[in-house]
Each structure stands twice: as structure tokens, then as C-alpha cells.
C-alpha positions as CSV (number, residue, x, y, z in Angstrom):
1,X,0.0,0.0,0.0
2,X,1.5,3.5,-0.6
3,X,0.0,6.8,1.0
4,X,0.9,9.9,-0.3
5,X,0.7,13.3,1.7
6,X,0.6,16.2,-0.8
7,X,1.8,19.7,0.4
8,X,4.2,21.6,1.0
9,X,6.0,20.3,3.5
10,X,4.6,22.9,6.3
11,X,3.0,21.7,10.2
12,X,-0.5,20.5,9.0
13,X,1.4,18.5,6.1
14,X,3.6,16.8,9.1
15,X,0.9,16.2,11.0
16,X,-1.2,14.5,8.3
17,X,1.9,12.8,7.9
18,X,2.3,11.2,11.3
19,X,-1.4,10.2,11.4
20,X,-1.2,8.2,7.9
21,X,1.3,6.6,10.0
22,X,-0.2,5.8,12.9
23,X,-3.3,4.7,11.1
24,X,-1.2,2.2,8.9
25,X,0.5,0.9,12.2
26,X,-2.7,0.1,13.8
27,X,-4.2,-1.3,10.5
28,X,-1.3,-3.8,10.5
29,X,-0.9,-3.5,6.9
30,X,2.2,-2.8,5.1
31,X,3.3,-0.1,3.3
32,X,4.9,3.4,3.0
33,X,4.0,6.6,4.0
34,X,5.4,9.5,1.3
35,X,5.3,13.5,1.7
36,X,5.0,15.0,-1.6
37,X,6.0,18.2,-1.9
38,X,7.0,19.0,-5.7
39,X,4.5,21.1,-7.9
40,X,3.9,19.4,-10.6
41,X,3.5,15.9,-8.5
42,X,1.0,17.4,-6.7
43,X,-0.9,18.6,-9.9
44,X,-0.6,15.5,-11.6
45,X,-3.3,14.6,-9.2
46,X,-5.7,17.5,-9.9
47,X,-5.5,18.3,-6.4
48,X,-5.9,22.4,-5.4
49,X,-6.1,22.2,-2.2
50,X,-3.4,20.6,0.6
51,X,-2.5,18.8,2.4
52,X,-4.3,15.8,0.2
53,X,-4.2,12.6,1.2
54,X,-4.0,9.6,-2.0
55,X,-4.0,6.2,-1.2
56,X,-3.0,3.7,-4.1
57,X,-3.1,6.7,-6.1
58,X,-6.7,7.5,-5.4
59,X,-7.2,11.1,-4.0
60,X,-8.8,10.3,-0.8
61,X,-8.9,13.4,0.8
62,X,-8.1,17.0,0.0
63,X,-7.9,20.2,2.0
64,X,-8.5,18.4,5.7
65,X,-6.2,17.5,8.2
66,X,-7.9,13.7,8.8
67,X,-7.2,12.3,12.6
68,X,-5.7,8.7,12.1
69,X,-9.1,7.1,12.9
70,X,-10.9,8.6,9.9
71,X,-7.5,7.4,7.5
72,X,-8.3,3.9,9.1
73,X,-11.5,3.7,7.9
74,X,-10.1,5.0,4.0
75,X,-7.6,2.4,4.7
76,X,-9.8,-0.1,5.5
77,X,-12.3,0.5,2.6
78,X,-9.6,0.5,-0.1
79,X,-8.7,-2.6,1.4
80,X,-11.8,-4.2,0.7
């Protein structure tokens, strides 16, 4: 599984960061968790507003810092 945080980089990016951690640790599924900051990676996706969260390159969220417990349940419906 691969999780991408796109933004630039800044505290609610970090944090967003850490909690697409956390929820991937408590999910017990493997995978990485990767901050994209670059420009034109983040447009690729269409996304305008950060940070944005993509999981298995599926924008899941965009503009909203998500708590860990609402990236578990993403995680656990692209799982299914």
C-alpha cells in the first residue's frame, strides 16, 4: 500500500503525515507513508487544495487535516 501526503512540507502536512502513520500501524498492513511536496507531482493529481491525502493513487482526501481514525476507515475500505 502507498500513501501519499501532498503539500508543502509545512506543520498540518507533518501532522497528516504522522497520522497516515499511525493509522497504517494500527491497521497492520504494510506499506509506505510518502510526503509529496514537488509542484507538478501534486498537480498531476488534480488536487488544489493541501494537504491531500492519496491512497493507491486514489485522492482520498483534500484540504482536511484527517485524525488517524478517519484514514483507518479509507484504509480499510480501499482494502476491501
Amino acid at each position: 500500500m502507498k500513501i501519499e501526503i501532498l503539500g508543502n512540507g509545512g506543520t498540518i502536512c507533518k501532522t497528516l503525515f504522522c497520522n497516515a502513520l499511525e493509522a497504517l500501524r494500527e491497521t497492520g498492513k504494510k506499506g509506505r507513508v510518502v510526503l509529496v511536496k514537488d509542484m507538478k507531482n501534486i498537480l498531476r493529481y488534480g488536487v488544489l487544495a493541501t494537504p491531500a491525502l492519496i491512497v493507491n493513487g486514489v485522492v482520498v482526501s483534500a484540504g482536511y487535516l484527517l485524525s488517524s481514525n478517519e484514514i483507518i476507515t479509507y484504509l480499510k475500505s480501499s482494502l476491501t
